[in-house]
LODREN-806857 format. One record per residue (C-alpha): residue number from 1; residue in one letter; chain; y, x, z. Coordinates in steps of 0.001 Angstrom, whole numbers, plus 524288, in hexadecimal, padded with zeros to 5 digits. Layout:
# LODREN-806857
ATOM  guvex  lumnu  paro  north   east     up
ATOM    NUM      A     A      Y      X      Z
...
END
This chain:
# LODREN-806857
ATOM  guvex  lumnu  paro  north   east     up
ATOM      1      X     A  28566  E69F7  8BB2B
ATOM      2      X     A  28988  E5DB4  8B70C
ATOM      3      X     A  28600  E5549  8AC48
ATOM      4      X     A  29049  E4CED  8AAFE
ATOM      5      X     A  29583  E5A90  8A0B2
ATOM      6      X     A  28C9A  E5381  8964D
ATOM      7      X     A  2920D  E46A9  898EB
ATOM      8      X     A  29D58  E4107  88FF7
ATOM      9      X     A  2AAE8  E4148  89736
ATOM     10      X     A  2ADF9  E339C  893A5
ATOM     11      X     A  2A12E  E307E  89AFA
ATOM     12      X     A  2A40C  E3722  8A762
ATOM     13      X     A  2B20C  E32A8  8A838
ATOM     14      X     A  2AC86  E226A  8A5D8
ATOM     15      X     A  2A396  E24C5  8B31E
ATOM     16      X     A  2AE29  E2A84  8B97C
ATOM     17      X     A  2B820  E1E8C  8B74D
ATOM     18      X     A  2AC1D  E185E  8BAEE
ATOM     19      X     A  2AC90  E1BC9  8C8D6
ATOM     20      X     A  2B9CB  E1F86  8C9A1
ATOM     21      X     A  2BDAF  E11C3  8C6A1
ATOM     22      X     A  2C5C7  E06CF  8CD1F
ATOM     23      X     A  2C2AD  DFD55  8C3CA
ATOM     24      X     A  2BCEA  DF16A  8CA25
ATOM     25      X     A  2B2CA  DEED3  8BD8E
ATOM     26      X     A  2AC67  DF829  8C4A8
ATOM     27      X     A  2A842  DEF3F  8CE4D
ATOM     28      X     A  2A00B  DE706  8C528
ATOM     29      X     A  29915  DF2BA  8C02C
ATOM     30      X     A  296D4  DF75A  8CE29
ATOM     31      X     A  29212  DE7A8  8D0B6
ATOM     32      X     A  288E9  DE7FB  8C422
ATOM     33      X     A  28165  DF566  8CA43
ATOM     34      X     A  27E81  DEC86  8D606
ATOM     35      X     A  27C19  DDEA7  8D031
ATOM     36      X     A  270F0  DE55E  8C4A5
ATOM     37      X     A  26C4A  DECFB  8CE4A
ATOM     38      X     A  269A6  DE1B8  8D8D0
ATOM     39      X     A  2642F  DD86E  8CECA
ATOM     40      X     A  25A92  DE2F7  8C7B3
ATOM     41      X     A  2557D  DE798  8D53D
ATOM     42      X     A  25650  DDB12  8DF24
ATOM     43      X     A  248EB  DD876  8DA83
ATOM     44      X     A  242BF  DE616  8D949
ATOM     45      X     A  23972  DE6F1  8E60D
ATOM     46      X     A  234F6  DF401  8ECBF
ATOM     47      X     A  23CD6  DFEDA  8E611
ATOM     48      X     A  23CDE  E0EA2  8E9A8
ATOM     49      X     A  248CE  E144C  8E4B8
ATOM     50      X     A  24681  E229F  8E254
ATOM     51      X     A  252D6  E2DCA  8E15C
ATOM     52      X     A  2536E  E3998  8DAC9
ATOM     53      X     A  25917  E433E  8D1F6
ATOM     54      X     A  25D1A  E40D1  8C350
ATOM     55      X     A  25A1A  E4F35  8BF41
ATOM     56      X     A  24C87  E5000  8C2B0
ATOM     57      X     A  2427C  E51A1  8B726
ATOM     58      X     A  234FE  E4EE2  8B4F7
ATOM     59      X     A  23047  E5ADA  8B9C0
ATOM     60      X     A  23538  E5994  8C7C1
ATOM     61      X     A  22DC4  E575E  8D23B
ATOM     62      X     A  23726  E4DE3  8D5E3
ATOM     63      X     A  235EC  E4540  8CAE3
ATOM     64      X     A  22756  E450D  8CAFB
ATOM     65      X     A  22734  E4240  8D863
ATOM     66      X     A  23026  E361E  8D612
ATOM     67      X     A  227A5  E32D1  8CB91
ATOM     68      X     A  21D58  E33CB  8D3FC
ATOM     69      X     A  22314  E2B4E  8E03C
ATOM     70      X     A  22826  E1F69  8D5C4
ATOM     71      X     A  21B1F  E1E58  8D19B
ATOM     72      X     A  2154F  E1DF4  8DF25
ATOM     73      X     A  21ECE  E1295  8E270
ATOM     74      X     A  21CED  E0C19  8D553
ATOM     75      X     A  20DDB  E0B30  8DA5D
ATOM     76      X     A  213FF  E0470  8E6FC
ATOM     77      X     A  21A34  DFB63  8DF60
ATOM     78      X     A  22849  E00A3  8E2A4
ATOM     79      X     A  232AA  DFFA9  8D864
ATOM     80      X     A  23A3E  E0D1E  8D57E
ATOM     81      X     A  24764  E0D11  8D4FF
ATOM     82      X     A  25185  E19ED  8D080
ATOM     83      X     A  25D20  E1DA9  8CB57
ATOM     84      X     A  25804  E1C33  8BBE2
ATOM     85      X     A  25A6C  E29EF  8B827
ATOM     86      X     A  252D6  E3536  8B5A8
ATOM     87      X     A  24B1F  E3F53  8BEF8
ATOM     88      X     A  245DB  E39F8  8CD0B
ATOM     89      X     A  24ADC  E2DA3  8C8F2
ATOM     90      X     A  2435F  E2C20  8BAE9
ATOM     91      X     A  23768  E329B  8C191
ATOM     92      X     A  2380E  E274D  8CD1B
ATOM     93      X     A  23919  E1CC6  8C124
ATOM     94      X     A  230BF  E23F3  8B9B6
ATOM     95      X     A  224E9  E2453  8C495
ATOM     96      X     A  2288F  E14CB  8C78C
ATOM     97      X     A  22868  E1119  8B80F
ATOM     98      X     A  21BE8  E18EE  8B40D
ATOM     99      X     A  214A1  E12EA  8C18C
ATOM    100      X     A  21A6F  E04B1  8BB28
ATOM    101      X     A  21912  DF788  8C247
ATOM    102      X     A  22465  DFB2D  8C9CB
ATOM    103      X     A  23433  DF985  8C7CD
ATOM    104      X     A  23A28  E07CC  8C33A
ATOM    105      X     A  24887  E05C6  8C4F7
ATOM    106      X     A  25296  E0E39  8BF4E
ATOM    107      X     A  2618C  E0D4B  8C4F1
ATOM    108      X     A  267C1  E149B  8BBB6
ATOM    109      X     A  277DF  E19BF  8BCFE
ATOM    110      X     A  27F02  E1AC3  8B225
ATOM    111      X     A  2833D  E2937  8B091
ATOM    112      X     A  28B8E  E317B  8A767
ATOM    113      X     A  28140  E3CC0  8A948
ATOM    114      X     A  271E1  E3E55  8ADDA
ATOM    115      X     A  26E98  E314E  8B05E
ATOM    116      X     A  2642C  E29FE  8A7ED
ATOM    117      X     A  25BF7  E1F6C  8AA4B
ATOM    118      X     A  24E49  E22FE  8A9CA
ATOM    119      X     A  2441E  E1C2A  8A2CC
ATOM    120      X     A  239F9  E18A3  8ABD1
ATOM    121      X     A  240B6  E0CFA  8B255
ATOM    122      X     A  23C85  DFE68  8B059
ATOM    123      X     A  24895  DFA33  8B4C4
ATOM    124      X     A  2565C  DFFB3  8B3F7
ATOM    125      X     A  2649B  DFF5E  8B710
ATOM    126      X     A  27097  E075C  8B734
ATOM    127      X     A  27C0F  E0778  8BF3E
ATOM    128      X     A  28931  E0A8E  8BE56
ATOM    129      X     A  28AB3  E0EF6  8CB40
ATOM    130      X     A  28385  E184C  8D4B6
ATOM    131      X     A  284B7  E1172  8E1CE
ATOM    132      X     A  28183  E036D  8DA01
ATOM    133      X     A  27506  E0B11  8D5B7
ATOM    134      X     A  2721B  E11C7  8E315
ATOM    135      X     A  27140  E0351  8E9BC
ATOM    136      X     A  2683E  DFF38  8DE2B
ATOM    137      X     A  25EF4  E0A73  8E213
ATOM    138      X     A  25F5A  E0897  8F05E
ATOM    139      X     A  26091  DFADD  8F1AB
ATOM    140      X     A  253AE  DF5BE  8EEAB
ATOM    141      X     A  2496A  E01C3  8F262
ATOM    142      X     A  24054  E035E  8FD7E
ATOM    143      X     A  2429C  E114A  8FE18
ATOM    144      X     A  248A2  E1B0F  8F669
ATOM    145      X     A  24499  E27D9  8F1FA
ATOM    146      X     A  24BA7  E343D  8EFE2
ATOM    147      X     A  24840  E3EBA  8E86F
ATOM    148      X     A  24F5F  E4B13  8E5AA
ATOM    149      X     A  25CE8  E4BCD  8DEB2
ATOM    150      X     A  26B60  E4D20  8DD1D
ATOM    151      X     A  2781B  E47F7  8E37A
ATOM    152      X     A  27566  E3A16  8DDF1
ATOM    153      X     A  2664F  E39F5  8E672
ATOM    154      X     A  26E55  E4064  8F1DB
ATOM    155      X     A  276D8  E33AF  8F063
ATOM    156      X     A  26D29  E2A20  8F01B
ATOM    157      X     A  264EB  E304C  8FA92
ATOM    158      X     A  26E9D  E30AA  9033A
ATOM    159      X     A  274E0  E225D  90024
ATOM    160      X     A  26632  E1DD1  90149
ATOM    161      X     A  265BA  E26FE  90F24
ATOM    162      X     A  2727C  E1F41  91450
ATOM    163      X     A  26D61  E11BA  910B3
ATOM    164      X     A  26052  E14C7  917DF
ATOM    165      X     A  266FC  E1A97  9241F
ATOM    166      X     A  27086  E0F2F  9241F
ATOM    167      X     A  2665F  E05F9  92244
ATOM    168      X     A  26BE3  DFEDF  91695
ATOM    169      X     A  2610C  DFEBC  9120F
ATOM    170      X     A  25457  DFB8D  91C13
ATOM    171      X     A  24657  E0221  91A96
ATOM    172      X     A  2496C  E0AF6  90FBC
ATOM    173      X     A  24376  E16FF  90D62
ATOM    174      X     A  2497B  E22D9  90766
ATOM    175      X     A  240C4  E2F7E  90367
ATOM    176      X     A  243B6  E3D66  8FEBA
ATOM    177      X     A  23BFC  E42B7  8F61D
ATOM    178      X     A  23B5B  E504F  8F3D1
ATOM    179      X     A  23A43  E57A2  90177
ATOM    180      X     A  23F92  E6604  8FD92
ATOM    181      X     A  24B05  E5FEB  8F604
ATOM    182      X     A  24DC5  E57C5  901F7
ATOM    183      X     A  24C28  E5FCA  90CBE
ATOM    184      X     A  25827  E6805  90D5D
ATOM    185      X     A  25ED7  E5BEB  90C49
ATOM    186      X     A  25874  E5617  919B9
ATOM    187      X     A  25C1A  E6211  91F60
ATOM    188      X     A  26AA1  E5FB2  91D2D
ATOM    189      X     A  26745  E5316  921E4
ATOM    190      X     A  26274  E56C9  92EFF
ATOM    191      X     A  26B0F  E64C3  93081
ATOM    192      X     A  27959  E5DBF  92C7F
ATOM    193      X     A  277E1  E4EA5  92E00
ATOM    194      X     A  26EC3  E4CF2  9382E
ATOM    195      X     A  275D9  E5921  940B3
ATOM    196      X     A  28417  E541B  93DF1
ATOM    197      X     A  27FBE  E469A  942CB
ATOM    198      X     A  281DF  E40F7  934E0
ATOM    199      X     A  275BD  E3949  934EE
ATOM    200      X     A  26B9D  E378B  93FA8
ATOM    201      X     A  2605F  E3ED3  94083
ATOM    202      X     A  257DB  E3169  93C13
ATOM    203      X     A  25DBF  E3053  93007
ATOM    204      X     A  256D9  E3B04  92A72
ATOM    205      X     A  249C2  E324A  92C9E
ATOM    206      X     A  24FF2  E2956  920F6
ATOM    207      X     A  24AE7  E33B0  917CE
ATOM    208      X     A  23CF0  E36C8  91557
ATOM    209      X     A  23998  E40ED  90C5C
ATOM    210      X     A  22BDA  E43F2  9055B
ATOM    211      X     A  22792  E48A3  8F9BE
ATOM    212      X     A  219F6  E3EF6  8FDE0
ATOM    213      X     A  21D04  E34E3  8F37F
ATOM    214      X     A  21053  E2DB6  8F940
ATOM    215      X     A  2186E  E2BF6  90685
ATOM    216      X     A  2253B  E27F0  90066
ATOM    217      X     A  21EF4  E1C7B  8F96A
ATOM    218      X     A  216A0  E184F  90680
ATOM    219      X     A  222EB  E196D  90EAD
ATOM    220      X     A  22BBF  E0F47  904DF
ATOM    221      X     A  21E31  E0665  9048A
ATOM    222      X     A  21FC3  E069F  91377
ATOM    223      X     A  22D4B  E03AD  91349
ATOM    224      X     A  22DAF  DF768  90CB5
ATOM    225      X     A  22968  DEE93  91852
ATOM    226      X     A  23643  DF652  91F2E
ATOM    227      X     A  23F8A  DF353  91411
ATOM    228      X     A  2398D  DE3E3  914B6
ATOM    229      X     A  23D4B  DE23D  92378
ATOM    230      X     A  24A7A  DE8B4  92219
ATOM    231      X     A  24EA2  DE053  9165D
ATOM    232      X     A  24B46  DD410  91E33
ATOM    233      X     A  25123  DD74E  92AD1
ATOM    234      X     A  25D2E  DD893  92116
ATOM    235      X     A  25C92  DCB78  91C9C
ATOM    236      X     A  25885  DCE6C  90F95
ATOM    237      X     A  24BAD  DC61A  90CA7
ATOM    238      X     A  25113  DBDFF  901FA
ATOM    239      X     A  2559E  DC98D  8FA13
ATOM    240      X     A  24E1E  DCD8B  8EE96
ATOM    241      X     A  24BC9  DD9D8  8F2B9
ATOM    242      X     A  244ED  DD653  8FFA2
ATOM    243      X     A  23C7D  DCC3D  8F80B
ATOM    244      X     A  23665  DD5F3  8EDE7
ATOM    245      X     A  235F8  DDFE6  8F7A1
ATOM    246      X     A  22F00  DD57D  9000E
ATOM    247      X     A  223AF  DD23B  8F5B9
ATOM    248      X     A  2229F  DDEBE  8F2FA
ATOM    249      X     A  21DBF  DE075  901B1
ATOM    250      X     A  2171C  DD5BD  901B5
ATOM    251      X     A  20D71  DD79A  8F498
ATOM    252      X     A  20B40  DE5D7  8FAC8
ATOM    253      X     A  2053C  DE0CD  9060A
ATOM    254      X     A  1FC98  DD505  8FED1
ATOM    255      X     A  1F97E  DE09E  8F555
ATOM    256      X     A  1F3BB  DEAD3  900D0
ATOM    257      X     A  1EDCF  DDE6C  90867
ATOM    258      X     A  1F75D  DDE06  912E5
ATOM    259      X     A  20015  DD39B  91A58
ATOM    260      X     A  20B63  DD0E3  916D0
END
């Protein structure tokens, strides 16, 4: 059922002329998403950005598992970065700000209903638009991570899913957690796409799923050196991004006694 029932009317109707909208002020609110989100996160180094449902509570497996895998890439030095509400994505902050010494990074969206920033972020922001948001949370991670949830984690794990397979972005990794909720769903994959030649039979190796948190957080360590190569065959070495990423690399290998 929905809950925009216990939202007021006058609310509903000012996110609806929102979107529904000609008006070119738009464009500067679409332009202000972009421009805070570029100059909070230019700078922000190795990130994880983890999906998930809203709903989830405390006593889900779900949520302590996310708990659980923020922490574990908190210890890695990884920043954490989610959607700033509650459930999978307060548990990921939650298991990044508890760990500390790390970045836990809430993109919030402003929302009539459900939506709430969480309070276990060190930094924050919210957006006015979803797909300003959804670049913010993919833009600047070495791999993202999806746990179960709704039609907005469909979304995003299938926008992040597109951008992997059409290599706009180069040496990401993308991970489903949560191996009976995501099963049926690989079936579809192989028994409708793959069969009706939607996709090719490769693309299905874009997707790793495990429940072995241990493994996730090895495989986005291993990754790095990947996402390194690919942003400098790109021509992107003097970007901010590629020089935090860069030192990040570096110190890792000084740190374990290894060559650069």
């Amino acid at each position: 059922m929905s809950n925009t029932k216990h939202v007021a009317p006058e609310v509903v109707k000012r996110y609806v002329r929102d979107i529904k909208s000609a008006d070119a002020w738009s464009m500067f609110k679409i332009m202000a998403d972009f421009v805070k989100g570029f100059d909070e996160l230019g700078e922000l180094g190795p990130a994880v950005t983890v999906f998930g449902s809203a709903r989830l509570t405390e006593e889900s497996k779900y949520y302590k598992m996310a708990t659980e895998l923020s922490s574990k890439l908190a210890a890695k030095k990884f920043n954490v970065l989610t959607g700033g509400g509650p459930g999978i994505m307060e548990a990921a902050n939650r298991g990044a700000y508890e760990k500390g010494g790390v970045e836990s990074i809430g993109l919030n969206i402003d929302l009539p209903f459900e939506q709430k920033l969480n309070p276990y972020t060190t930094k924050e922001q919210t957006f006015d638009y979803f797909f300003s948001r959804k670049v913010m949370l993919v833009k600047y991670s070495l791999a993202y991570v999806i746990f179960p949830g709704g039609f907005g984690t469909l979304d995003e794990l299938f926008e992040a899913l597109t951008l992997v397979q059409t290599r706009k972005v180069e040496g990401v990794r993308l991970f489903l957690v949560g191996k009976d909720f995501y099963d049926p769903l690989i079936d579809f994959i192989d028994e409708c796409l793959i069969s009706h030649g939607m996709i090719d039979a490769s693309d299905v190796d874009l997707i790793t799923i495990s429940d072995d948190l241990d493994f996730i957080v090895d495989e986005i360590e291993k990754s790095l050196e990947v996402q390194l190569e690919g942003l400098k065959e790109g021509g992107l070495v003097d970007t901010k991004h590629y020089k935090m990423l860069s030192k990040f690399f570096e110190e890792r290998y000084i740190n374990e006694g290894k060559d650069s």
